[in-house]
N, C-alpha and C positions, 0 to 999 in steps of 0.2 A: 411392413407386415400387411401390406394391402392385398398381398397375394392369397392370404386366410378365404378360403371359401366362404367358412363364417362371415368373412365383412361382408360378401356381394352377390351372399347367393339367389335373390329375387331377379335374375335377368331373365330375359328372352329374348331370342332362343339359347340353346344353350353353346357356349363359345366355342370354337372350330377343335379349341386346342386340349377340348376335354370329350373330343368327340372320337371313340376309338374304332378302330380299323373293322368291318365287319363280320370278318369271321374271329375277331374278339368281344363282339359286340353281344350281349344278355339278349335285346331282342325283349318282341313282347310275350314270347311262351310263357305260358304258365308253368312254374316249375311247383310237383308237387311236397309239401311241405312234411318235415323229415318223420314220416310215422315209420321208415325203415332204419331210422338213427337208436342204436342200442340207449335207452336209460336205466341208469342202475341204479340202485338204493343202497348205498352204502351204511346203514343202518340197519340190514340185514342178519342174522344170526348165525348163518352157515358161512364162513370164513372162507370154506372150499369151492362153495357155489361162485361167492362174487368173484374169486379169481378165474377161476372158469370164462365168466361173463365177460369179464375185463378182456382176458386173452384171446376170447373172440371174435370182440368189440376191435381190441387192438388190432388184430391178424385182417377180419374180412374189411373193417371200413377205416381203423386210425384215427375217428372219430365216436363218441361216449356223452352224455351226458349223464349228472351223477346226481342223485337228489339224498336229503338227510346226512349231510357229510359235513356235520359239525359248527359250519358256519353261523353265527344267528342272523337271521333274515333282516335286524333289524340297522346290524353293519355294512349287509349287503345294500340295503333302502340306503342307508346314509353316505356309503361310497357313490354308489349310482348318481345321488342327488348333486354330492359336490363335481362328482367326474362333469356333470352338468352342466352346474353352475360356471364351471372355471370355461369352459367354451361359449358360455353365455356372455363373461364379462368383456367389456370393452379392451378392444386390439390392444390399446397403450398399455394394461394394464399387465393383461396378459403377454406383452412384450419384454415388460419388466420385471412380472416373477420369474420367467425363465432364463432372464440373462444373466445371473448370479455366476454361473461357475465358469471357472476361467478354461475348463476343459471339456466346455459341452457336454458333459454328460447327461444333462438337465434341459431337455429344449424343446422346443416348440415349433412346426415345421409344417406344411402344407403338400400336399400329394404323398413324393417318397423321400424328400429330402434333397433330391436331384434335380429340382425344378429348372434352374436355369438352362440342363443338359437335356432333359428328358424329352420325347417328341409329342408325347400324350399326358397328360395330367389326370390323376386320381383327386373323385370327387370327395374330397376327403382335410381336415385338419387333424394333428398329431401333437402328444402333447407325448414324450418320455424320459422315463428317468431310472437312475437305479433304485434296486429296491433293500438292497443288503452291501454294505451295514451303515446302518442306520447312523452310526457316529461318525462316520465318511461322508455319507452323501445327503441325511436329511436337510442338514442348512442350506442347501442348490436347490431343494424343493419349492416349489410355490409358497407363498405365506400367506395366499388368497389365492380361495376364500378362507378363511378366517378359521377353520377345524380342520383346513387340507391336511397340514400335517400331523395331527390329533388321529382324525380317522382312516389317512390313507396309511399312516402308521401300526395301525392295529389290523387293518386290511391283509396287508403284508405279510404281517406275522400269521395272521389266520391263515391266508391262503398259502402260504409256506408249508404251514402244518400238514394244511391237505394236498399239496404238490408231495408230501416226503412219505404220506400215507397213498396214496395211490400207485408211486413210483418202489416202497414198499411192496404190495401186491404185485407190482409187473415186476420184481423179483423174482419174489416165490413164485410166479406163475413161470418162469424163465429158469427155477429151477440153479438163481445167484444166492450168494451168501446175504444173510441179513444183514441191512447198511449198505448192499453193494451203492446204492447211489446216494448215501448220505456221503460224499465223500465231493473232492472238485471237479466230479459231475455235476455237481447243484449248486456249486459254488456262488455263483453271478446272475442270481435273477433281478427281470428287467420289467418296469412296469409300463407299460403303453395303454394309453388311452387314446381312442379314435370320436372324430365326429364328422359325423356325414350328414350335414344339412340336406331339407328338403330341395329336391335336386327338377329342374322346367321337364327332364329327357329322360326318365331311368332307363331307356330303353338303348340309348347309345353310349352310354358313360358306365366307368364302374368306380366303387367306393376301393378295391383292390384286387387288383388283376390274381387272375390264375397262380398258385403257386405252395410251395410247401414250407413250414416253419422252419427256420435250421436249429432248432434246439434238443432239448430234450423230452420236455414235455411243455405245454400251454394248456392254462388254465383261464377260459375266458367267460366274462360275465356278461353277457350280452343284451341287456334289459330286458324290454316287450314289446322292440317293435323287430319284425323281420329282414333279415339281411343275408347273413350267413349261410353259404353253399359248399354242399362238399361234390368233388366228381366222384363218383362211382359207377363200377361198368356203362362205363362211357353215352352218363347222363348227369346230368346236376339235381342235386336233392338238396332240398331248402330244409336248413335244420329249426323246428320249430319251438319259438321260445316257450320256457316252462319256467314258473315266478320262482326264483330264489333257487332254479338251478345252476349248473356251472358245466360249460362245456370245454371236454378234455380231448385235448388234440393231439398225439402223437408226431413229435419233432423227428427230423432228417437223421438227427443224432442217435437216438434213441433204433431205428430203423438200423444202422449201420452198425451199433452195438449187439443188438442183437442178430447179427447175420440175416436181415431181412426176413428174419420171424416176425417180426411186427409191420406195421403199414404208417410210412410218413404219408398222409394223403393229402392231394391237391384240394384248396380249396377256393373260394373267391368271396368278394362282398361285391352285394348289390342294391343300389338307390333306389329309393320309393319317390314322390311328386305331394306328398305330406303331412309325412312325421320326419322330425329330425331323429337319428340313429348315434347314442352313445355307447361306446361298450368300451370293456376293462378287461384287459389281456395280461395276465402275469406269465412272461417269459421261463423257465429253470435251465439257466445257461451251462454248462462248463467254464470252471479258468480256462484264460487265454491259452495258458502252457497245456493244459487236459491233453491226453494224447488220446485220438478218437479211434480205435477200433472194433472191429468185433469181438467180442468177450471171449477168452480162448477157453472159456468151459462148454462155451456152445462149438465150438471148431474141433473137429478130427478129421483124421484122414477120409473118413466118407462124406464129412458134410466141409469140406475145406472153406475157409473165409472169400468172401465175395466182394468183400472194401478194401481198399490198402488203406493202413493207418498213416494218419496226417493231425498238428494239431487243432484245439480249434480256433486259436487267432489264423491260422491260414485259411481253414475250411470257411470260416465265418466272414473275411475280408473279401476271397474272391464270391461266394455266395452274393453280398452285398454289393460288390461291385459289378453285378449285372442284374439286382433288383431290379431296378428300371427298366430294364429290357426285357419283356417277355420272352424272346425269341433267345437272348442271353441266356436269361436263367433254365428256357426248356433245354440249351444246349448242356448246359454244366449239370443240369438232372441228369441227363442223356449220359454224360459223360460220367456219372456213377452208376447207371443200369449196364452201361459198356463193360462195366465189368463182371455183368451175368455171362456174356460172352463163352462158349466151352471153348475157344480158340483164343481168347486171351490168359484163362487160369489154366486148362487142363495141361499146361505145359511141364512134365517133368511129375504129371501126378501119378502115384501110384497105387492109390486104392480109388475105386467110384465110391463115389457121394451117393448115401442113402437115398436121395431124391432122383437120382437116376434109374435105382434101381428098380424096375418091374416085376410085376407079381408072377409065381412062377409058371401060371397061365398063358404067360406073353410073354417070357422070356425068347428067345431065341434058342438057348440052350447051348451046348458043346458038342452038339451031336454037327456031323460034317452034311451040308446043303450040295446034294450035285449040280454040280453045272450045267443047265440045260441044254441038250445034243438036239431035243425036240422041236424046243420054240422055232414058226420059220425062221428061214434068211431067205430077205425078196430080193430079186435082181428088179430093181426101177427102171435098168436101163433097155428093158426087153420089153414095157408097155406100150412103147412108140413105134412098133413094128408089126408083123404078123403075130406072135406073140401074147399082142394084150389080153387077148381073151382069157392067155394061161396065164398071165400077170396077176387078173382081176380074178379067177377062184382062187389062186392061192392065198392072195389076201382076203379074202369073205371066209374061204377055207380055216384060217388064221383066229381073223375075228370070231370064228362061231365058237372055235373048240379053244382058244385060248387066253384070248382079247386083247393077244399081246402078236408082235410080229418084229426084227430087224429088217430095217432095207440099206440095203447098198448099192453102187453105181448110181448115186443121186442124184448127180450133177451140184450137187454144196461141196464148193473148192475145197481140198485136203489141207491146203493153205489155211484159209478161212476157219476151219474146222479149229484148227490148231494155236491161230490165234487167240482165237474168242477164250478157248481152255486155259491161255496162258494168259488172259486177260483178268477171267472169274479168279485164277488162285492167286493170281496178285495182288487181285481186292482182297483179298481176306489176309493175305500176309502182310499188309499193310499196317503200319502204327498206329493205335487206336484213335488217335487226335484225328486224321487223316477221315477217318468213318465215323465221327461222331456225330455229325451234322444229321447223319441219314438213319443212326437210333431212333426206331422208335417204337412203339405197342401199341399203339394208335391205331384200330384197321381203316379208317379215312385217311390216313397219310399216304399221298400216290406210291412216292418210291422209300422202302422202309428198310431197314435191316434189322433184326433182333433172333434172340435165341429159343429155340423150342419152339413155344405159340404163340400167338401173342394175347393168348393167355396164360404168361409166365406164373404172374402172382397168386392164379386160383388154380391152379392146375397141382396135383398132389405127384406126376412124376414128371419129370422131364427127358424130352427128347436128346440127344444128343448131337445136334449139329446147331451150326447157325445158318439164317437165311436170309439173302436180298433178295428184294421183289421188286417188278416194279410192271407197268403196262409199255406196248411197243407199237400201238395204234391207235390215231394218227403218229405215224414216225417224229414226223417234225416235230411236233407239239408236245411227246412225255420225251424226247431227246433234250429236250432241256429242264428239267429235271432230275434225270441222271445223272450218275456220277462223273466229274470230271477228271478221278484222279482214279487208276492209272489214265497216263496222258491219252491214252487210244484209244480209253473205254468206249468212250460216244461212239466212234470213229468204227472199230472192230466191232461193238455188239448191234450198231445200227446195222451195217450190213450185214451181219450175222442173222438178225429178225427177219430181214428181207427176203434173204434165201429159205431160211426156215419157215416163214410165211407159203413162200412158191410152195416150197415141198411139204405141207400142211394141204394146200390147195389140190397138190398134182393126187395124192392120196384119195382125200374126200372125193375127186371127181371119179375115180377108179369105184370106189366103193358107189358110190351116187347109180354109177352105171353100173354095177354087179346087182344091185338092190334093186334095179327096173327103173330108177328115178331118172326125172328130166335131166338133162347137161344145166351146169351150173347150180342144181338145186340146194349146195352148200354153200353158195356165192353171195349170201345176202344176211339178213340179220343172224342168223346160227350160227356167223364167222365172223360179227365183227368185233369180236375182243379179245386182243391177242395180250397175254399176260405170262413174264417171263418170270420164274424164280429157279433162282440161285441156290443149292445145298451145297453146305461147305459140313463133314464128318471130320472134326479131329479124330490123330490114334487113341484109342480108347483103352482103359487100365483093365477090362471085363469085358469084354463083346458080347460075352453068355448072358448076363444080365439085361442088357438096356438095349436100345433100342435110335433108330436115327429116325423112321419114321415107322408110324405103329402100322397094326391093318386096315387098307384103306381101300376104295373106288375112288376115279377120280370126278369128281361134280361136272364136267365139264363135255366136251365134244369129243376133242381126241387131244392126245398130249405126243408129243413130239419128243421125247429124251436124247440127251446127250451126255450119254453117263461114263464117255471117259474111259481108263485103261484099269480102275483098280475095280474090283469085284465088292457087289455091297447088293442090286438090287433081285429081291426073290420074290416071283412069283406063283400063288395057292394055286394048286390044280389037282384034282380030284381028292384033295385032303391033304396036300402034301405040299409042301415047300422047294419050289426047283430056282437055284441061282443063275441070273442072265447072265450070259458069258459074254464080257466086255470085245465088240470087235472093233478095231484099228478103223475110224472112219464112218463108222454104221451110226443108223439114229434107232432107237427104240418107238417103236409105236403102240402107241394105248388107247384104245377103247373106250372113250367116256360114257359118264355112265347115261348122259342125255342121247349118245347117239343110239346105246340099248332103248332107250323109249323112245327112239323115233322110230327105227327099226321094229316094232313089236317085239320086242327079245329075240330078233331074228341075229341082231350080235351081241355079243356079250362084254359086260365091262366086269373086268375080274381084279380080286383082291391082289394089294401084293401090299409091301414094306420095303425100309432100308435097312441092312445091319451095318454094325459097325467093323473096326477090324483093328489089334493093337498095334500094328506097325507104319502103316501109311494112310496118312489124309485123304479121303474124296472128296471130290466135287463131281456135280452132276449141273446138267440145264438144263431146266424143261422150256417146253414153247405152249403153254395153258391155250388152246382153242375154245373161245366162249360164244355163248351166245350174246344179245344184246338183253338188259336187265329187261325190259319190255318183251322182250319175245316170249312169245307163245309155243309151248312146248307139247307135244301132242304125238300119238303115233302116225306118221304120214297116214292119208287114204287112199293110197297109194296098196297097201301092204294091210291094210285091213278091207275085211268083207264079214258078210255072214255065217260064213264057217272058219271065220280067222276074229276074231272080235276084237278089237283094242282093250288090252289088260292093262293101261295108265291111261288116269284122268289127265285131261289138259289142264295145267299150271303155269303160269308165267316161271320164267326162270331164276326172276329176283326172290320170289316165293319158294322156291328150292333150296336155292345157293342159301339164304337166311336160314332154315331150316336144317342144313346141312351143317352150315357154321354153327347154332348153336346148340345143336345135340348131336355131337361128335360122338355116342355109344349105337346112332341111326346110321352111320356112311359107310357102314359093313351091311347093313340091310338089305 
């Protein structure tokens, strides 16, 4: 048992092998301490209120603290003390109260249990055990110190109480039969106790990696010194201790019962340099046999089930057997968010799910979209002759009055064109396991795939497609990254980027030179971020309803579309909604809305959207023309003077694009 951090945690520096990888690494930010973490008083008088509180505690963060919830303070103080003591006492002894039961269910264990497998160690000792029933499992209990089983007995039972009263409320807030979860959903609660010695490094180490409970609900007591971190929009918040509260955490389980009306959220621990950290965690498991799904009171045909049911001796085994592994466990998260997916459920569905559904403001409607006969069609192949000059108004012609244009005769192989298409729908017809690696919602994940936005979880409707993204500059360098399966993809969408790059280029210099600019003047930081994403539109059970992408401008310079042979994209013009008519070989071209303020609004970036359609799936690719996140975005001076004045202030473009992303009610502005 020499492995106990308790036995040796006075070293320096701190050991190789508890020193974790840096972009898992806490780091010495200040994280600020949880005053956005809901506390409730459950001592309250309005019954209506605290379920309210609860159900939005549970929805927005998965995390709650409860204060006045029946406990006496003075159980809490005496559990606390022993959880203490029993990591205080010496290795042998503590080796010996926990090797009582011949089936481990009683044991004592350092990091995750995995220690001799695992490549990183948590700074951390573990003491758990069952906590029901008592005439099973208390004799495997510790028998030291000497009240263990006295008060961690009574502990138990109290916090059972308040596990069956809170899960109670997310009943009736859920709108379940009273009792639903007195049943072998609560069957098997599990008592864990942590200690995490004062640690030489807290800045490279963690007490517990990233990650979410797989139970039903946790119920954790976490003394008074600080540890405990929850992610939320994609920052960590330190939950701050409160004497003789109890923090309630929203299990995996509990999330997938309720059809992901509630939030299992990620959380982590982290080591301080000196106070030691105890805290008391009471598990509310399911039996083994429990079959986990979502409650079919909350399921109908519009909101159809998002989990497949599995039990939880299976859900719980493999969840566990990739504890250890961060990159494990983010995969088999990944591999139940896969199943937000509209291309893996909407197969065979035939009503839309109320969260699809759009307000009838933004509907699409059933009214018939003509096919636009207007928008040009560029011949590219006449700009390298006499010609160009008529090349070049047509496209500025294009740009003012539309912001939209087709060209054809591109010189991008018809070949090439055709592969890449048959490349995109393969990926997505592909078995889930195949694409789960590259799940994710993360907007710092380079190449991502996920459904709608990726803000799925706060967002009140959803879009209708799913999307891979990823960047395609430097080639070599985001090529490995990308997907490997289908076996071409590198192969097909590398050279794909390349062309579409060229013909991004041959564009902008045409326009560079219709606009009076120098040659080259898009050649340099306004061009170097080329960022490719993928729309993939299942057949939709309602097309009149919902929507594949809402109305939009695109943040960008120019977009490049490749949208294929099925009809989906419309674009606003003079109030009115005209559909691009899909042509054999043609790329679409868009107008961002950075090249209108480089331009002085001499071009125009104009709204458009995707619809959907009941019969056949699209796919589309765009080729995203960015600026560099440091550039400087301005109207050239070119194109301003005294009697033309610049109508946009210069802003960098990271200061855009952010603002852009997160007030999406602004990018119609």
């Amino acid at each position: 048992m020499e492995k106990l951090v308790s036995s040796w945690f006075n070293v320096r520096p701190l050991p190789e092998a508890y020193v974790f990888p840096p972009e898992q690494r806490p780091g010495k930010l200040f994280f600020p301490q949880g005053k956005s973490i809901p506390v409730l008083d459950l001592g309250g008088q309005d019954r209506k209120e605290t379920i309210q509180l609860i159900m939005k505690a549970s929805k927005e963060f998965g995390f709650f603290q409860v204060t006045n919830h029946g406990v006496s303070k003075d159980l809490i103080d005496d559990t606390l003390a022993l959880a203490k003591e029993f990591h205080a006492m010496p290795a042998e002894d503590k080796i010996c109260e926990c090797s009582k039961d011949p089936d481990r269910s009683c044991k004592l264990y350092t990091s995750s249990g995995k220690y001799a497998t695992e490549e990183k160690h948590y700074w951390r000792d573990c003491l758990i055990h069952p906590s029901h029933s008592f005439e099973k499992y208390m004799q495997f209990w510790p028998a030291k110190p000497v009240r263990y089983r006295e008060v961690i007995g009574k502990y138990s039972i109290e916090v059972r109480k308040l596990s069956s009263k809170i899960l109670e409320l997310l009943s009736e807030g859920l709108k379940l039969s009273s009792g639903y979860f007195s049943s072998d959903l609560s069957e098997s609660p599990i008592l864990l106790i942590n200690h995490y010695p004062p640690c030489p490094d807290p800045s490279l180490t963690l007490g517990l990696a990233r990650h979410r409970d797989p139970g039903v609900v946790s119920i954790v007591l976490q003394g008074a010194v600080h540890g405990l971190q929850v992610f939320k929009d994609e920052e960590w918040i330190g939950v701050e201790p409160i004497p003789h509260a109890f923090v309630v955490n929203i299990g995996y389980v509990l999330q997938i019962i309720s059809n992901g009306k509630l939030k299992g959220a990620e959380h982590r621990v982290v080591t301080n340099s000196t106070d030691a950290r105890t805290t008391v965690s009471f598990f509310v498991y399911p039996s083994n046999d429990s079959l986990i799904e979502p409650e079919k009171a909350l399921v109908n045909a519009c909101d159809p089930p998002i989990y497949r049911a599995l039990k939880f001796k299976d859900f719980h085994v493999d969840f566990l057997s990739k504890s250890a592994d961060a990159e494990a466990v983010q995969k088999f998260i990944s591999s139940r968010k896969m199943e937000k997916l509209v291309s893996i459920w909407s197969k065979d569905q035939q009503y839309l799910p109320e969260n699809y559904i759009f307000p009838p403001e933004t509907r699409p409607g059933k009214s018939i979209i003509p096919l636009c006969t207007t928008i040009p069609v560029i011949d590219l192949s006449k700009a390298s002759d006499q010609n160009r000059s008529n090349t070049i108004q047509q496209i500025l012609k294009a740009s003012k009055e539309f912001g939209f244009f087709q060209v054809i005769k591109h010189e991008v192989p018809p070949k090439l064109i055709n592969d890449t298409m048959d490349v995109f729908k393969e990926f997505f017809d592909m078995p889930a396991e195949d694409k789960v690696s590259f799940y994710s919602e993360n907007p710092s994940k380079t190449c991502k795939l996920y459904t709608s936005s990726l803000s799925y979880d706060r967002e009140e409707i959803h879009l209708w497609r799913d999307n891979l993204r990823h960047p395609c500059h430097p080639l070599e360098e985001c090529m490995k990254l990308w997907p490997e399966k289908p076996t071409r993809y590198r192969e097909v969408v590398g050279a794909y980027s390349n062309e579409a790059k060229k013909l991004g280029s041959i564009i902008l210099e045409l326009i560079a030179e219709g606009l009076g600019l120098e040659s080259g003047y898009f050649r340099n930081q306004l061009s170097e971020s080329l960022l490719l994403s993928i729309n993939h539109y299942p057949p939709c059970p309602n097309p009149s309803l919902t929507l594949g992408l809402v109305k939009h401008r695109d943040p960008n310079l120019i977009t490049i579309l490749l949208q294929g042979d099925v009809c989906g994209l419309q674009v606003l013009k003079d109030g009115e909604w005209i559909g691009v008519e899909p042509l054999p070989n043609a790329f679409v071209i868009n107008i961002g809305y950075i090249l209108q303020v480089i331009s002085n609004n001499k071009l125009k970036s104009v709204e458009h959207r995707a619809v959907t359609n009941s019969k056949e799936a699209r796919t589309s690719a765009a080729l995203f023309i960015n600026p560099a996140n440091d550039c400087l975005i301005e109207p050239t001076k070119t194109l301003t003077e005294a009697s033309n004045p610049p109508i946009y202030r210069a802003f960098q473009y990271q200061e855009f694009l952010m603002d852009y992303i997160s007030n999406p009610t602004r990018r119609n502005q």
